[in-house]
C-alpha positions as CSV (number, residue, x, y, z in Angstrom):
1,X,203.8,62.8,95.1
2,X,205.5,63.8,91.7
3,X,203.2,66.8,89.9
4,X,203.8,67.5,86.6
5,X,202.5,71.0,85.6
6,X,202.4,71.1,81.9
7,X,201.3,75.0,80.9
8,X,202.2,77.4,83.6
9,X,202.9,79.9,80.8
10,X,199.1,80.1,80.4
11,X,198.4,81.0,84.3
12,X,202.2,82.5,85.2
13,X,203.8,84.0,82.1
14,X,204.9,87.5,84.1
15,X,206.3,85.0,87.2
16,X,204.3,86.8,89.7
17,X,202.6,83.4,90.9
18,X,205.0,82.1,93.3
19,X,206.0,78.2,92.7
20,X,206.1,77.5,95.7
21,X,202.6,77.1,96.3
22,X,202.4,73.4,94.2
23,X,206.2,72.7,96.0
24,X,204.4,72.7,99.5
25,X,201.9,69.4,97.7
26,X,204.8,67.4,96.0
27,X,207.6,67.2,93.8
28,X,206.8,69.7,90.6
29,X,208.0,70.0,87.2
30,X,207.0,73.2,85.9
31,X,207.0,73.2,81.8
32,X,206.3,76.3,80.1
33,X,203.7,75.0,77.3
34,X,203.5,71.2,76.1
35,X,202.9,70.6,72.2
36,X,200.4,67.4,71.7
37,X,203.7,65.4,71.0
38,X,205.1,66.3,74.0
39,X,203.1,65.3,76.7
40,X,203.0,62.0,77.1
41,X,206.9,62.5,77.5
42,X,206.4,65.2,80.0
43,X,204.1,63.9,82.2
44,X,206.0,60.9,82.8
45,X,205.9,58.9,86.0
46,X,204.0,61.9,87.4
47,X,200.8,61.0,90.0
48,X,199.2,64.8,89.6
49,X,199.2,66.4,86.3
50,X,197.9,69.8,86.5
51,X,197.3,71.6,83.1
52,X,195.2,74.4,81.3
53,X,194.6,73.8,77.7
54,X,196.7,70.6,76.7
55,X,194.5,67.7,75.7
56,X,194.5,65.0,78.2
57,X,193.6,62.0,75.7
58,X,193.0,58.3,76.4
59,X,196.4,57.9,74.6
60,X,198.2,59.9,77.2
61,X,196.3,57.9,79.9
62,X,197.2,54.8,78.9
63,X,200.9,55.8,78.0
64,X,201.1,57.7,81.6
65,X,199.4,54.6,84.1
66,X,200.8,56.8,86.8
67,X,198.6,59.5,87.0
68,X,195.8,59.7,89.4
69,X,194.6,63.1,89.4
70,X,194.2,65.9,86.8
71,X,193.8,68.8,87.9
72,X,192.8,71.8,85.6
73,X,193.2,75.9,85.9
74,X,190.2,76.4,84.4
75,X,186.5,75.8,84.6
76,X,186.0,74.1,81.3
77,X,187.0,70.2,81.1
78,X,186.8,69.5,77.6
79,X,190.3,68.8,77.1
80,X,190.1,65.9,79.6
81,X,189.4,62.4,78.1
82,X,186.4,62.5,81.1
83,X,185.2,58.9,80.3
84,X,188.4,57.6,79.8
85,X,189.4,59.1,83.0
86,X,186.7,57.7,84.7
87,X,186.9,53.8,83.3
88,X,190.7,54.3,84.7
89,X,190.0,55.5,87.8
90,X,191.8,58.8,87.8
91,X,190.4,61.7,89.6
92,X,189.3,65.2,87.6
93,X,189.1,68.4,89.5
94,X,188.2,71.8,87.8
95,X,188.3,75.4,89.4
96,X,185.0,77.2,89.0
97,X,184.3,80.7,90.1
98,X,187.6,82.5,90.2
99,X,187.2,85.1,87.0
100,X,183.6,86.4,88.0
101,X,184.6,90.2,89.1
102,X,187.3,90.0,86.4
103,X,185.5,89.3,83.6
104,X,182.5,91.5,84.9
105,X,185.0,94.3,84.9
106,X,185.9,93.5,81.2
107,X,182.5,93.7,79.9
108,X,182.0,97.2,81.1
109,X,185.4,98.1,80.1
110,X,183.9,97.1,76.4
111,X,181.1,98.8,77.3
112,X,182.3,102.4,78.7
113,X,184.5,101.9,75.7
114,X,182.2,101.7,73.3
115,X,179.6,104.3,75.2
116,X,182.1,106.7,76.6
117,X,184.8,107.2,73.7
118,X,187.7,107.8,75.8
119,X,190.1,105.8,73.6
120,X,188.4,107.5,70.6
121,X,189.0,111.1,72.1
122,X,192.2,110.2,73.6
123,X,193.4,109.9,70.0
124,X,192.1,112.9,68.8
125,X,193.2,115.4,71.7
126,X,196.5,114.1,70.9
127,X,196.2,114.6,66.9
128,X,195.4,118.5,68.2
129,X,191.8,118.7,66.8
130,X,191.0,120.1,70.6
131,X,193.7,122.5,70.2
132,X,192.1,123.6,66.8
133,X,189.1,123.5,67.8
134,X,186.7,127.5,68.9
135,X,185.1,126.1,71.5
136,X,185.8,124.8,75.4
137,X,184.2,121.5,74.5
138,X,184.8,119.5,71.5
139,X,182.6,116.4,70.9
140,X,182.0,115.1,67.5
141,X,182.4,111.3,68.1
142,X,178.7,111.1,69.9
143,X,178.8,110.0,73.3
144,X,175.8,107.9,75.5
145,X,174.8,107.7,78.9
146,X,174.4,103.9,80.0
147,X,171.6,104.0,82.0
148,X,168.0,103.5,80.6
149,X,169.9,100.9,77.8
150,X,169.2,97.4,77.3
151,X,171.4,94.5,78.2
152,X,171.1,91.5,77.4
153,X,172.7,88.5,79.3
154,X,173.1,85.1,77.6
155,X,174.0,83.1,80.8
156,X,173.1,83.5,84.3
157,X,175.6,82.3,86.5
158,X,178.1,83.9,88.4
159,X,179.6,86.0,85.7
160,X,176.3,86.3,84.2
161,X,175.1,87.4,87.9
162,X,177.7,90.1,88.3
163,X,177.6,92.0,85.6
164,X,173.7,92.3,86.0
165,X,174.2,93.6,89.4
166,X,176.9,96.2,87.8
167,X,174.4,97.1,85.5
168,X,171.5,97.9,87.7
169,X,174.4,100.4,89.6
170,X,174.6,102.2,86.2
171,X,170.6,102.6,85.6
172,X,170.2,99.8,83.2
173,X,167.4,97.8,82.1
174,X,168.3,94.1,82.6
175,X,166.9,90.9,80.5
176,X,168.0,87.2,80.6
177,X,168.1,84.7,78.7
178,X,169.2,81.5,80.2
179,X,169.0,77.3,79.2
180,X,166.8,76.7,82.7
181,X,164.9,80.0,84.5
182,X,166.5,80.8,87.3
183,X,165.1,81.0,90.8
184,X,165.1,84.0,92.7
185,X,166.4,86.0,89.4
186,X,164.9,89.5,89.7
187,X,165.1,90.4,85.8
188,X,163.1,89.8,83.1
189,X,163.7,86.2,81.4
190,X,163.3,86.2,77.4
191,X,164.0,84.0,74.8
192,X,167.2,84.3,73.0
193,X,166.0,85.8,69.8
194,X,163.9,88.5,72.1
195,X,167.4,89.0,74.2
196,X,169.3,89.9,70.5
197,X,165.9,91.7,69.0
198,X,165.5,94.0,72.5
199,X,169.4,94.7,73.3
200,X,171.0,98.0,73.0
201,X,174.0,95.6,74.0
202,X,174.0,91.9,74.6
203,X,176.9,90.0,76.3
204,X,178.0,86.5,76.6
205,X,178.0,83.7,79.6
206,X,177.7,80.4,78.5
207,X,179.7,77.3,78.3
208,X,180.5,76.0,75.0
209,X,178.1,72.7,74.2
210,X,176.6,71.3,71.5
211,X,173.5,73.6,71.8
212,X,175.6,76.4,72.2
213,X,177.8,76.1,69.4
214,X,177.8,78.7,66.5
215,X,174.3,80.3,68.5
216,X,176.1,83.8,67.2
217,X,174.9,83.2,63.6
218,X,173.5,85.3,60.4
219,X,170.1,84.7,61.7
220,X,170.8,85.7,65.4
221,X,172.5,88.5,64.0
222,X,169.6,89.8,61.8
223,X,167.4,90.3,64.7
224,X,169.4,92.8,66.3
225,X,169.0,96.6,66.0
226,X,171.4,98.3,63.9
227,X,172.6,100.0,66.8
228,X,173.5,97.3,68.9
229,X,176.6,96.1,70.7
230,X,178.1,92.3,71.0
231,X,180.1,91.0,73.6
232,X,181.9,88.3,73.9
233,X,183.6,86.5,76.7
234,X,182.6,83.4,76.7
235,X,184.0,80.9,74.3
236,X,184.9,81.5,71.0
237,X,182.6,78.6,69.0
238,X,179.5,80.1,70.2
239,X,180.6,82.8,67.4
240,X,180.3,82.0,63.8
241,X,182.9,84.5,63.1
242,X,182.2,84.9,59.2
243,X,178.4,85.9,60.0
244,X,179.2,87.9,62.4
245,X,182.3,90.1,60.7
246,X,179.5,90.3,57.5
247,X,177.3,91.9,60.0
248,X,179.7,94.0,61.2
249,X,181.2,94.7,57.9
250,X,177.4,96.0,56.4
251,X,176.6,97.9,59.6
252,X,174.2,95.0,60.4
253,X,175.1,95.9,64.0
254,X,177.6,98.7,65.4
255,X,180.2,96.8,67.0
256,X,181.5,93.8,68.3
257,X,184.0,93.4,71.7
258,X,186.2,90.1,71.9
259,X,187.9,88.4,74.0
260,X,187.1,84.8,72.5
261,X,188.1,83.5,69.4
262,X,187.0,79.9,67.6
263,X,191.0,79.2,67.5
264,X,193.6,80.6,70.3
265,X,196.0,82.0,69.4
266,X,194.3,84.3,67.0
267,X,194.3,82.5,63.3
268,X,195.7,85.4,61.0
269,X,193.4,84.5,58.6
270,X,189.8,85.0,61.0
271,X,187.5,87.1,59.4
272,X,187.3,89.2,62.4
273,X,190.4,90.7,62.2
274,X,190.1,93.3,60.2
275,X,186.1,93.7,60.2
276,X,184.6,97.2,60.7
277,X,184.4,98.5,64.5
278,X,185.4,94.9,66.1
279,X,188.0,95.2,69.1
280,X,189.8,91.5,70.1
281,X,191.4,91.2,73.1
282,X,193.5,88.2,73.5
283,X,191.6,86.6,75.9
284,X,192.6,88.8,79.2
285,X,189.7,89.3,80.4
286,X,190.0,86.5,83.1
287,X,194.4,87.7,83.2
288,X,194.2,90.0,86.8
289,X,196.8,89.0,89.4
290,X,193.9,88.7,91.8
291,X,192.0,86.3,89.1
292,X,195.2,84.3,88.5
293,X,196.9,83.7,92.5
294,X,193.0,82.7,93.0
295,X,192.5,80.3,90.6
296,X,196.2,78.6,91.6
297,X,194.6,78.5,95.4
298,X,191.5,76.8,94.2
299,X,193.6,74.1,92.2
300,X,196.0,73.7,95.3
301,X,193.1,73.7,97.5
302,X,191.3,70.7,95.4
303,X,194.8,69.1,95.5
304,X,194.5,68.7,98.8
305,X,191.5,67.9,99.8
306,X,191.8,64.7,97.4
307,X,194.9,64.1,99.3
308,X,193.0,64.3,102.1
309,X,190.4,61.8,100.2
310,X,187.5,64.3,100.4
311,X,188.0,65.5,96.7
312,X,185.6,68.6,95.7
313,X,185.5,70.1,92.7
314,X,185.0,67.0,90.9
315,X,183.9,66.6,87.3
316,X,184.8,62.6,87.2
């Protein structure tokens, strides 16, 4: 079978992933990155197409009739044409559950950050205020013990899971707010306005819908204490990103982490960018080796077991 990979840049850009992991499924054409124009062209006569971002829309389907399965390195599907893929047949496999301790360990990176100061008194050792400085100990920028603080988790599943459990290790008190209550949660469910009005910090872990999209507005945002902490690393549209660098920008709330953004790459023009006390990763947070060689075994793994015509993983 002919495979036609069409971002491996997104999942392989250091080349630590070895190729030869799709080679033992079928033939493979690895492309960097595909532009919208391009992929038609590059999927070609391929049965597989195996992709992370690019759109996979009824035109493409209809100008590739050779594909039979899509297969995506990433949980989210909404780049897939999913009824169009469906009317035509063509099998749709995501990979779910592969960034959970990754992106766990991000949040609390943001937090210890943010609670901790190291990057803050990195900097000013190495300005010499220490070396200035009368005393052994020298700790102006205020510093906070995690445990006893409140987090708040928008999104209970694995992720969501994870970095409750982390929390608890570190003395934390633990609320959730979640679409459905979950069964055998042991925390405290709230609403989503009590989750933003009670959270010393409150952290992200939902998929982007239609009921989820722009949920990080002015009016969210005004519930919060002043000395609250966001955390985002989710999806980028579940920010309004002008309400949310105002707040930050009026010391509405203390500071924002992100590793979303409404448009990837970063637009130079987002209102986040230069608002007060807001750090942006560029969405590593799911990046580790481990996270990466895992989620290529899942997709290989779902390759197979449609070859095998027992598909799993399957989203249509």
């Amino acid at each position: 079978m002919k495979i036609a990979v069409l971002d491996w840049y997104t999942v392989n850009i250091s080349g630590d992933i070895p190729v030869s992991r799709l080679e033992e499924l079928g033939e493979v054409k690895i492309i960097p990155m595909t532009s919208p124009e391009e992929t038609a062209g590059n999927i070609g006569d391929a049965d597989i197409v195996l992709c992370n971002k690019v759109m996979i829309t009824r035109e493409v389907m209809e100008a590739c009739p050779s594909i039979k399965y899509i297969g995506l390195f990433a949980t989210g599907y909404n780049n897939v044409d999913i009824d169009c893929a469906r009317e035509k047949g063509i099998t749709v496999c995501n990979a779910g559950q592969y960034s959970t301790n990754a992106v766990a360990q991000q949040v609390f990176a943001y937090i210890l950050d943010r609670y901790s100061r190291i990057r803050d008194y990195d900097i000013a050792v190495k300005a010499g205020e220490w070396e200035r400085f009368p005393s052994f100990s020298y700790f102006p920028i205020p510093i906070d013990e995690l445990a006893g603080k409140t987090l708040s988790i928008v999104g209970y599943g694995s992720i969501g899971r994870r970095v409750a459990e982390i929390a608890e290790a570190f003395g934390m008190y633990v609320i959730i707010s979640t679409r459905t209550k979950p069964e055998f949660c042991p925390y405290e469910t709230v609403s989503l306005e009590e989750a933003a009005a009670r959270a010393d910090i409150i952290t992200f872990h939902c998929p982007l819908t239609d009921k989820t999209q722009g949920m990080i507005n002015k009016d969210l945002l005004d519930l919060m204490k002043k000395e609250a902490v966001l955390i985002n690393t989710s999806r980028g549209g579940v920010v309004c990103e002008k309400d949310l660098a105002d707040a930050l920008n009026s010391d509405r709330i203390a500071a924002a982490y992100l590793d979303v953004l409404v448009n990837e790459p970063m637009s130079p023009d987002t209102p986040l960018k230069t608002a007060k006390n807001c750090v942006i990763t560029p969405h590593t947070a799911w990046a580790a080796y481990e996270t990466r060689s895992r989620l290529v075994d899942i997709v290989c793994s779902n390759i197979r077991a449609w070859q095998n015509g027992t598909p799993v993983n399957v989203v249509s």
